[in-house]
PDB file of N, H, CA, C and O in Angstrom:
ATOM      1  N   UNK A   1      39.798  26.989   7.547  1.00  0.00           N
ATOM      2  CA  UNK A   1      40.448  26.546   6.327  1.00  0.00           C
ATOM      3  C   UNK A   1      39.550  25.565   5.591  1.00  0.00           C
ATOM      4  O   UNK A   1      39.064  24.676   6.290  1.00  0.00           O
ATOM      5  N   UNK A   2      39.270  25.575   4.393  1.00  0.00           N
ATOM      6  H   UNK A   2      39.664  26.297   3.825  1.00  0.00           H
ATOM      7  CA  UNK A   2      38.140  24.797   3.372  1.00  0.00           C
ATOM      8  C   UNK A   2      39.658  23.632   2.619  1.00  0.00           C
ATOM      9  O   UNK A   2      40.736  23.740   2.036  1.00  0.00           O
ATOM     10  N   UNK A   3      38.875  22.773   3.081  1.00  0.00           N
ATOM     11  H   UNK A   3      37.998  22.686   3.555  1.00  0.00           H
ATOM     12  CA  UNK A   3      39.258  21.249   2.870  1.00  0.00           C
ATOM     13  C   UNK A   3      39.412  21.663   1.172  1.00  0.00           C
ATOM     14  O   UNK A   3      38.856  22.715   0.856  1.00  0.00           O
ATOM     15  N   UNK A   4      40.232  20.789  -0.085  1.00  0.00           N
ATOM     16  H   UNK A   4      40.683  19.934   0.171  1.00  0.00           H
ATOM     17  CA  UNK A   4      40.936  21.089  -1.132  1.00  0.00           C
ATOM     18  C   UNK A   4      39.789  19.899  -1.494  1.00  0.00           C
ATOM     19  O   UNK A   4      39.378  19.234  -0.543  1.00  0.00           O
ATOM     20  N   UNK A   5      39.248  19.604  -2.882  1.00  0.00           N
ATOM     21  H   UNK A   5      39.581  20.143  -3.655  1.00  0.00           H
ATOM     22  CA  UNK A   5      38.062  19.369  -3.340  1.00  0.00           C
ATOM     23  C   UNK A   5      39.018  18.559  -4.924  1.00  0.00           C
ATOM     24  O   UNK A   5      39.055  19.227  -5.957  1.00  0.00           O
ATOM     25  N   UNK A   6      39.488  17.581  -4.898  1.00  0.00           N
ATOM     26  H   UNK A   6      39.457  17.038  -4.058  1.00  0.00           H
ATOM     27  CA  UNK A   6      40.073  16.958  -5.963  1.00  0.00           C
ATOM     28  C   UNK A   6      39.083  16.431  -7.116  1.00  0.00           C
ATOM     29  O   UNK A   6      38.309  15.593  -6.654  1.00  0.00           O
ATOM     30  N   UNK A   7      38.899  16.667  -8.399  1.00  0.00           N
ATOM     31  H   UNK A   7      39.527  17.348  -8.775  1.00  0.00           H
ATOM     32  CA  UNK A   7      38.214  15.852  -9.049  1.00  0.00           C
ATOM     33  C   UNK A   7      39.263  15.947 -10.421  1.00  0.00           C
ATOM     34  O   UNK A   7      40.104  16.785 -10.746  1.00  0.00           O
ATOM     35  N   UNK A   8      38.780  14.642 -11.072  1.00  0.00           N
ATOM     36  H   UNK A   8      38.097  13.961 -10.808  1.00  0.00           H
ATOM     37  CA  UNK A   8      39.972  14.047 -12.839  1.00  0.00           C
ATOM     38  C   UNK A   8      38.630  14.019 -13.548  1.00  0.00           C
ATOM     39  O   UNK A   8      37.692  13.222 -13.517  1.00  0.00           O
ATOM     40  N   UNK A   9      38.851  15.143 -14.189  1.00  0.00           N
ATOM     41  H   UNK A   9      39.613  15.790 -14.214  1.00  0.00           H
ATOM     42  CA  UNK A   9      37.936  14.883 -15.971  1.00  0.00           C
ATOM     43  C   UNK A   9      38.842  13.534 -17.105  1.00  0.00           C
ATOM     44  O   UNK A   9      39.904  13.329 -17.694  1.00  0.00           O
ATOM     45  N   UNK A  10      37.860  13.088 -16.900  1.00  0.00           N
ATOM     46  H   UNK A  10      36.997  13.255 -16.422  1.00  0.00           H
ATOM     47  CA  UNK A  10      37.976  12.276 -17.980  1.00  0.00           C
ATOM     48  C   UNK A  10      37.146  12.242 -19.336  1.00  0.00           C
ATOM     49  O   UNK A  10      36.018  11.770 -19.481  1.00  0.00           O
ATOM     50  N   UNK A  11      38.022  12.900 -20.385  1.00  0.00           N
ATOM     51  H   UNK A  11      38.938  13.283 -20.267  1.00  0.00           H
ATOM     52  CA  UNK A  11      37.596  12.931 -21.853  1.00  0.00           C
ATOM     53  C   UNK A  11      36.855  11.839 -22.670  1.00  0.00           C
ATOM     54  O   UNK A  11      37.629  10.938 -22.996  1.00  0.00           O
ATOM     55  N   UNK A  12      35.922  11.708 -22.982  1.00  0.00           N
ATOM     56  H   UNK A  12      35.294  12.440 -22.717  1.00  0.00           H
ATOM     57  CA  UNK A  12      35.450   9.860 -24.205  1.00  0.00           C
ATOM     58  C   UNK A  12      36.490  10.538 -25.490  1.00  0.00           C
ATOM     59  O   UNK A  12      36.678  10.024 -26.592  1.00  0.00           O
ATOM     60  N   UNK A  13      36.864  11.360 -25.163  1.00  0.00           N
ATOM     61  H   UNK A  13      36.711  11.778 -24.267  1.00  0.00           H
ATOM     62  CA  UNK A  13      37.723  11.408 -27.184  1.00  0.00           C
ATOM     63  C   UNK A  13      38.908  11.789 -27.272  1.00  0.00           C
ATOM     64  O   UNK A  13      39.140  12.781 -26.580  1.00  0.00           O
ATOM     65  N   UNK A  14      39.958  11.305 -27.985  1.00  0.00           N
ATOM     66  H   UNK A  14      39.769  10.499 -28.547  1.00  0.00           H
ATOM     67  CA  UNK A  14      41.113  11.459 -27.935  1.00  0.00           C
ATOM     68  C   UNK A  14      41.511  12.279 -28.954  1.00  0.00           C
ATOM     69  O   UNK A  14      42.725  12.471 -29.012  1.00  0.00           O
ATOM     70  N   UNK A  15      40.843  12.804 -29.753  1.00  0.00           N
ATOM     71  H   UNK A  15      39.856  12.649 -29.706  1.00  0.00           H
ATOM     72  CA  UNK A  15      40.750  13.783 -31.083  1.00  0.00           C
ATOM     73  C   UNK A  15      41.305  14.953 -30.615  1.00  0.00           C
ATOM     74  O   UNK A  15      40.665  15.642 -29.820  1.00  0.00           O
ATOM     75  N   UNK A  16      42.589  15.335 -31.056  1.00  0.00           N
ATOM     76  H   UNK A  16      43.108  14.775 -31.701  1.00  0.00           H
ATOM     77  CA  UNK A  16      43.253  16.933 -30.488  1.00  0.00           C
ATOM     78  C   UNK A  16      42.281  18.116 -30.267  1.00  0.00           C
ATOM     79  O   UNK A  16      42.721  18.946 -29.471  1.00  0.00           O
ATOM     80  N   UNK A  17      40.868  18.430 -30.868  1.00  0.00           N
ATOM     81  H   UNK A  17      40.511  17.755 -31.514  1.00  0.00           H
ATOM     82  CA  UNK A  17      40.201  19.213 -30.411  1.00  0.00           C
ATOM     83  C   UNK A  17      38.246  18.690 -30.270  1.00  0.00           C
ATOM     84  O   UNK A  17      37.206  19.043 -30.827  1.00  0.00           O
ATOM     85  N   UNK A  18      38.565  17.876 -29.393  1.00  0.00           N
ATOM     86  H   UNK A  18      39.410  17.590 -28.941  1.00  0.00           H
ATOM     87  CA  UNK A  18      37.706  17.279 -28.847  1.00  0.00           C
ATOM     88  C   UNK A  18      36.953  18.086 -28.430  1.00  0.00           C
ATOM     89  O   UNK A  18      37.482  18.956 -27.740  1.00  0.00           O
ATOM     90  N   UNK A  19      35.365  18.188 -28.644  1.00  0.00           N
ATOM     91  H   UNK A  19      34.935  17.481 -29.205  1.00  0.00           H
ATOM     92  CA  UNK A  19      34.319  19.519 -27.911  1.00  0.00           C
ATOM     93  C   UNK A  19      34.379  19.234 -26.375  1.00  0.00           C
ATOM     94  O   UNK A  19      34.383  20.121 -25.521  1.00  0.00           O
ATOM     95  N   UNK A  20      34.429  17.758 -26.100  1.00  0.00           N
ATOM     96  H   UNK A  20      34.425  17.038 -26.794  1.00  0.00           H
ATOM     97  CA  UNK A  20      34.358  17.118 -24.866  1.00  0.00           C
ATOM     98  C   UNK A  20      35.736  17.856 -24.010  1.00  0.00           C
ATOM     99  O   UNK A  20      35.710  18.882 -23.331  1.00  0.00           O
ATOM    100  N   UNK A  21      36.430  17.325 -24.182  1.00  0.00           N
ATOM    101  H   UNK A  21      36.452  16.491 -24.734  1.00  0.00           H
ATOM    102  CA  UNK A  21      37.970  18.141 -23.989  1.00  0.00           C
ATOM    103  C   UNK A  21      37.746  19.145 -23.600  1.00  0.00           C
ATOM    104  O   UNK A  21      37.809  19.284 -22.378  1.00  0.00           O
ATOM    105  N   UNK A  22      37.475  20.012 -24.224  1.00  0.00           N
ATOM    106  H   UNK A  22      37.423  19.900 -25.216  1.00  0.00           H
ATOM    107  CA  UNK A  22      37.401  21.631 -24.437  1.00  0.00           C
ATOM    108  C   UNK A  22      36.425  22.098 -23.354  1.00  0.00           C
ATOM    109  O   UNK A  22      36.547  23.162 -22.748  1.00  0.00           O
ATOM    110  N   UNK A  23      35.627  21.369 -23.200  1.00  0.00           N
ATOM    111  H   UNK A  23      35.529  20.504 -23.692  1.00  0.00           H
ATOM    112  CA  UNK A  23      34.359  21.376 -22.354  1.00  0.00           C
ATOM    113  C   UNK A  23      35.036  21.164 -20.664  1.00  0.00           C
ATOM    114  O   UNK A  23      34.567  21.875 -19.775  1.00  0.00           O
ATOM    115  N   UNK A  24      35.778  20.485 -20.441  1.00  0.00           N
ATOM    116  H   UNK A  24      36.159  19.907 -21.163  1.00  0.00           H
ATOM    117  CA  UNK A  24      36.540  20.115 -19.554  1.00  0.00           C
ATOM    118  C   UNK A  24      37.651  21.052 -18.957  1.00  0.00           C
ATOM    119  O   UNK A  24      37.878  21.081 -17.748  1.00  0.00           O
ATOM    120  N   UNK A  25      38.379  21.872 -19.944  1.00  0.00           N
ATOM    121  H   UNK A  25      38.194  21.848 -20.926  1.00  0.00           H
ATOM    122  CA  UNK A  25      39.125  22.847 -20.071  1.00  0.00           C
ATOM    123  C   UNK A  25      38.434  24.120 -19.523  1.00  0.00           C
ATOM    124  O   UNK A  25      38.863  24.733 -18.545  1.00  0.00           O
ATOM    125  N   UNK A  26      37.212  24.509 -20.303  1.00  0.00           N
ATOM    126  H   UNK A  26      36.864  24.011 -21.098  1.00  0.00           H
ATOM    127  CA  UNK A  26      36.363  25.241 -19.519  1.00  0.00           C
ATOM    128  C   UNK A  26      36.209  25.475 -18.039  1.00  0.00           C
ATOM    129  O   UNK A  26      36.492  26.402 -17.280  1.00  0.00           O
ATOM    130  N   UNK A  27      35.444  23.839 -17.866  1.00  0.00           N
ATOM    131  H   UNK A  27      35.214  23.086 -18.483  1.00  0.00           H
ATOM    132  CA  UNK A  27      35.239  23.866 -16.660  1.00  0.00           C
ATOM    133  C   UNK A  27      36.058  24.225 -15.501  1.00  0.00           C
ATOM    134  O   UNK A  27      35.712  24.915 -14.542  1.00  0.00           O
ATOM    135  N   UNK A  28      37.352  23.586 -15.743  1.00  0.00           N
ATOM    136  H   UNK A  28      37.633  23.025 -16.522  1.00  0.00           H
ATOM    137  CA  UNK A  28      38.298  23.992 -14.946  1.00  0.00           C
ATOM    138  C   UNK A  28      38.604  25.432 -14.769  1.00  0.00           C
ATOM    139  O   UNK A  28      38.813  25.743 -13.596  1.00  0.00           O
ATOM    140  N   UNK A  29      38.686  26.440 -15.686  1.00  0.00           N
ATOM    141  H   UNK A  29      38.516  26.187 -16.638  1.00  0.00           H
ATOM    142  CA  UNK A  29      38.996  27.899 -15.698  1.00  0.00           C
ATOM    143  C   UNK A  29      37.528  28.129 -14.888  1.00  0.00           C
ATOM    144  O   UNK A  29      37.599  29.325 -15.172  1.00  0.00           O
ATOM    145  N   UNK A  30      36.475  28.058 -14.259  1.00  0.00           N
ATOM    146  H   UNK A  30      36.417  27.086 -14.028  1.00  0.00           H
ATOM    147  CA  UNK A  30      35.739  28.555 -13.948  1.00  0.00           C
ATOM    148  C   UNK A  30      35.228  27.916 -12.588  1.00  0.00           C
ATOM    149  O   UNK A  30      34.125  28.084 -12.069  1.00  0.00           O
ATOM    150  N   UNK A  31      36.373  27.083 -12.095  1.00  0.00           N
ATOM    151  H   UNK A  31      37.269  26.947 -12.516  1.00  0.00           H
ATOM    152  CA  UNK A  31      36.000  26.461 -10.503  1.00  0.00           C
ATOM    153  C   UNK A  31      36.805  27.287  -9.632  1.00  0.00           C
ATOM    154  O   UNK A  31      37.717  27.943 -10.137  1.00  0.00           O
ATOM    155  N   UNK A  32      36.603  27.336  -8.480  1.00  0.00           N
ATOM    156  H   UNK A  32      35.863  26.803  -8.070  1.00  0.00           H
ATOM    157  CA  UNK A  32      37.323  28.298  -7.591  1.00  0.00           C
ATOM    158  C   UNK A  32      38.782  28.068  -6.810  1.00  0.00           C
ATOM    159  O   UNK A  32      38.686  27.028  -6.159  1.00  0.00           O
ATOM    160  N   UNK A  33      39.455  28.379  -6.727  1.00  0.00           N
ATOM    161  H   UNK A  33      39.533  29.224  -7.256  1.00  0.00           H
ATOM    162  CA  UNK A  33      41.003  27.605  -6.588  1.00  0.00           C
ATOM    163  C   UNK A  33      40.751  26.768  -5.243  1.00  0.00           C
ATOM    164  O   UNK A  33      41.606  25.896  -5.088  1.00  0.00           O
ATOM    165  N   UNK A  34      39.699  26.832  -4.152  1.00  0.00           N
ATOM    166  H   UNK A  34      39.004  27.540  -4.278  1.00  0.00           H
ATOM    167  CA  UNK A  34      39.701  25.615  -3.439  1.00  0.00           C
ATOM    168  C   UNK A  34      39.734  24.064  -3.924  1.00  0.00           C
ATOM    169  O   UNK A  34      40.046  23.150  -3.161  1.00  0.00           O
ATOM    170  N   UNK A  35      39.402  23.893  -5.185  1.00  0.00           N
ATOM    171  H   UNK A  35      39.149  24.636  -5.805  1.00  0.00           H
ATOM    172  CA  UNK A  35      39.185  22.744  -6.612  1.00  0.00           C
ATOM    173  C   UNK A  35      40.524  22.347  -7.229  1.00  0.00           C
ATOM    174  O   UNK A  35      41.236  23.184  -7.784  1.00  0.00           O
ATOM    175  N   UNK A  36      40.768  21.403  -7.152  1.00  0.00           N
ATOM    176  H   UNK A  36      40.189  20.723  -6.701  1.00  0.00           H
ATOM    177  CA  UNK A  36      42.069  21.024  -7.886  1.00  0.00           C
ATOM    178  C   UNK A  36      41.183  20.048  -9.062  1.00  0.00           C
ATOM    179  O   UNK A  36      40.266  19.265  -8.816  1.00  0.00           O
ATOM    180  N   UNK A  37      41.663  20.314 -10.119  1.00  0.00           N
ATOM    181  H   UNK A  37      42.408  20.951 -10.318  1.00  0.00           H
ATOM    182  CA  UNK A  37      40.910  19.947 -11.375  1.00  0.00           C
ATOM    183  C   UNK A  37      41.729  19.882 -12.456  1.00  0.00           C
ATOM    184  O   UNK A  37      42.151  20.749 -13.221  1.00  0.00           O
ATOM    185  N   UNK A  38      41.984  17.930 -12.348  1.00  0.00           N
ATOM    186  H   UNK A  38      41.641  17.225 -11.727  1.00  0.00           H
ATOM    187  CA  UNK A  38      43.001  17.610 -13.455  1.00  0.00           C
ATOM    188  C   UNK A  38      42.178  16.614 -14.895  1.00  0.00           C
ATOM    189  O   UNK A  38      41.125  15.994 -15.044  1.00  0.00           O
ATOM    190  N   UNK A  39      43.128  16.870 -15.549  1.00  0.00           N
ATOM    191  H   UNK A  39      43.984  17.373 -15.428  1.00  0.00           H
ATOM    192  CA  UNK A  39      42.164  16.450 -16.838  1.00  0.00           C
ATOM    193  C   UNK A  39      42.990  15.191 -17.538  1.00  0.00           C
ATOM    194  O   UNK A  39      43.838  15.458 -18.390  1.00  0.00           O
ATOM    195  N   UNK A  40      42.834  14.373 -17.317  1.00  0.00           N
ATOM    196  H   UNK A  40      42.146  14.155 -16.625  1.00  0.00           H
ATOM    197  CA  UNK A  40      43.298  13.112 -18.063  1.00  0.00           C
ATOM    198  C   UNK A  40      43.614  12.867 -18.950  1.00  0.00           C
ATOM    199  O   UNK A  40      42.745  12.687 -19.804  1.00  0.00           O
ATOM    200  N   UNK A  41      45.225  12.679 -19.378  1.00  0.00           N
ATOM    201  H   UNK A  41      45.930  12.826 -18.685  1.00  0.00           H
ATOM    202  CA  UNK A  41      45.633  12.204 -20.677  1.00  0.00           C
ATOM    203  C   UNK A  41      45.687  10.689 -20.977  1.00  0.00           C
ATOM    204  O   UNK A  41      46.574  10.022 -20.445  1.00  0.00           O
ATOM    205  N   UNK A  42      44.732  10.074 -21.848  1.00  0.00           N
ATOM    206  H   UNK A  42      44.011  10.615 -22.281  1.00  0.00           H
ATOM    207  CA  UNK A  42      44.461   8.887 -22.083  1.00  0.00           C
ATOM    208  C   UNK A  42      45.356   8.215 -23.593  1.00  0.00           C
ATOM    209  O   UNK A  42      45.451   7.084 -24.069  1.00  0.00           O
ATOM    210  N   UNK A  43      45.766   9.238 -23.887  1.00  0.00           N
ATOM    211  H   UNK A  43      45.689  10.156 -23.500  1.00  0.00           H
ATOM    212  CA  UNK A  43      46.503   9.556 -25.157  1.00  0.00           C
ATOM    213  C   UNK A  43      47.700   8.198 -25.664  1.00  0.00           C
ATOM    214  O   UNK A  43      47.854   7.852 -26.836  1.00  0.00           O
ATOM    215  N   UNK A  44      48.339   7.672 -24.632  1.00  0.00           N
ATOM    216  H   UNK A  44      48.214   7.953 -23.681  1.00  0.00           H
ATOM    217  CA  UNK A  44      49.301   6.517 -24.572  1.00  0.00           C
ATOM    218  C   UNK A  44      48.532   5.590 -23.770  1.00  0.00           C
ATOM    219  O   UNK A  44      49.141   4.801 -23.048  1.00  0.00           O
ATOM    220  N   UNK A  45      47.595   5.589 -23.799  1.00  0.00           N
ATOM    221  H   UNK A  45      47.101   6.230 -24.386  1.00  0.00           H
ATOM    222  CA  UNK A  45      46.737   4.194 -22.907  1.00  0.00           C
ATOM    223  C   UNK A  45      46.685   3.693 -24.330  1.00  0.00           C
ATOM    224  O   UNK A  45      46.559   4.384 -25.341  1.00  0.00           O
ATOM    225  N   UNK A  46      46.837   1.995 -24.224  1.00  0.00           N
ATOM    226  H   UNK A  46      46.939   1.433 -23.403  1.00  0.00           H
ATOM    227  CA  UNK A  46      46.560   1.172 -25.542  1.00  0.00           C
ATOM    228  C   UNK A  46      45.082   0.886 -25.169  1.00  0.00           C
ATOM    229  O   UNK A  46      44.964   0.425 -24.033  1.00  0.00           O
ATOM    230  N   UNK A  47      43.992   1.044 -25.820  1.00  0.00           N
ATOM    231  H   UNK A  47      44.088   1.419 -26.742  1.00  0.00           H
ATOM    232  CA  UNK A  47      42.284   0.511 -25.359  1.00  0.00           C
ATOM    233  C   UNK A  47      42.330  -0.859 -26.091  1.00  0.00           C
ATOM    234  O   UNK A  47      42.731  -0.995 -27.247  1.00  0.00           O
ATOM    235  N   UNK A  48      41.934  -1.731 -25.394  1.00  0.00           N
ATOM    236  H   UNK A  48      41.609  -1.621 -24.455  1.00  0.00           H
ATOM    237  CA  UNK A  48      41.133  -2.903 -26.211  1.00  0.00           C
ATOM    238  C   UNK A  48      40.446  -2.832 -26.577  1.00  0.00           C
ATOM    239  O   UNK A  48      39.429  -2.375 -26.054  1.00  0.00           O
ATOM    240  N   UNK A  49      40.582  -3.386 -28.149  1.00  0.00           N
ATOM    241  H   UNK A  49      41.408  -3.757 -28.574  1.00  0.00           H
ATOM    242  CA  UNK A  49      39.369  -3.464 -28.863  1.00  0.00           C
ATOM    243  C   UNK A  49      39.057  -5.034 -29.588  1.00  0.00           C
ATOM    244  O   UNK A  49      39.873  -5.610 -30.308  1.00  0.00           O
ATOM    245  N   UNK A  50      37.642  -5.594 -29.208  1.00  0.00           N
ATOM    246  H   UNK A  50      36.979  -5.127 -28.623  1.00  0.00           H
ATOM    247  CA  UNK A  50      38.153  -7.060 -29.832  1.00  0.00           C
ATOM    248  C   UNK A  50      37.798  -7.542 -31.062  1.00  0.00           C
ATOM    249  O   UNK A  50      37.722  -8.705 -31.459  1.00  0.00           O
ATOM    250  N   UNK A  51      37.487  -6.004 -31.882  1.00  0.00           N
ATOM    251  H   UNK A  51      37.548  -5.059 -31.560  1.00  0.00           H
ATOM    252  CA  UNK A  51      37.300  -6.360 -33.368  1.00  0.00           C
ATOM    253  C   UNK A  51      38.801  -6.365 -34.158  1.00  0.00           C
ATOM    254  O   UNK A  51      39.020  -7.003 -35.188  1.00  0.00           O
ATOM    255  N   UNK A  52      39.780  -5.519 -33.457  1.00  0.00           N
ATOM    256  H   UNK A  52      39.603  -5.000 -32.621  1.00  0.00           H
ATOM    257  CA  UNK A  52      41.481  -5.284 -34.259  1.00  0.00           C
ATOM    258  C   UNK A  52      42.210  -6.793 -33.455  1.00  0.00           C
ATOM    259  O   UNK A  52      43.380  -7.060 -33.728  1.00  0.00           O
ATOM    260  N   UNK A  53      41.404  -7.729 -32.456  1.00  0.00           N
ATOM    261  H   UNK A  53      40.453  -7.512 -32.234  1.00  0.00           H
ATOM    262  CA  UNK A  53      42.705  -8.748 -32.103  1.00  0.00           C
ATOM    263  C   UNK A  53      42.195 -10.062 -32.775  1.00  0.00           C
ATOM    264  O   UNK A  53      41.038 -10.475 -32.856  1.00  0.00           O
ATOM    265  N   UNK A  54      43.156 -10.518 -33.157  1.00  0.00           N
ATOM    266  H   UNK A  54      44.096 -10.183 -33.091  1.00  0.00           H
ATOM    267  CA  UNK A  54      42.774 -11.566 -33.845  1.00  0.00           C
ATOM    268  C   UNK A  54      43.009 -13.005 -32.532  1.00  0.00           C
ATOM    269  O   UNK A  54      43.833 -13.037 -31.618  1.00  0.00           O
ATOM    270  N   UNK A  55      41.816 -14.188 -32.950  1.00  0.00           N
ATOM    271  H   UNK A  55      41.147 -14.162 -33.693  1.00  0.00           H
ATOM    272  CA  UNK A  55      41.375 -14.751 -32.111  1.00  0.00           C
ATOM    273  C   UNK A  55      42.246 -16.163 -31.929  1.00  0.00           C
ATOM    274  O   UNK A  55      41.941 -16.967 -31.047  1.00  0.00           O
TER     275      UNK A  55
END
């Protein structure tokens, strides 16, 4: 029995059709089902940024 092989894509872009994304999406359709291959929704993460907080 072959041990299950976990990896999380993580996207840099949150843009609904991100090349990066898409690229990720790919990848997954083309790993072999021993691969569990989840793709990260970053979408409701708030990012800091310290040019929008005021000081």
């Amino acid at each position: 029995m072959n041990p299950t092989l976990n990896i999380l894509g993580i996207s840099g872009s949150l843009r609904a059709q991100s090349r990066n994304t898409g690229l990720l999406r790919f990848a997954k359709q083309c790993l072999p089902h021993t691969v569990n291959f989840q793709i990260a929704d970053l979408a409701d993460v708030p990012f800091y940024n310290a040019d929008r907080c005021d000081s």
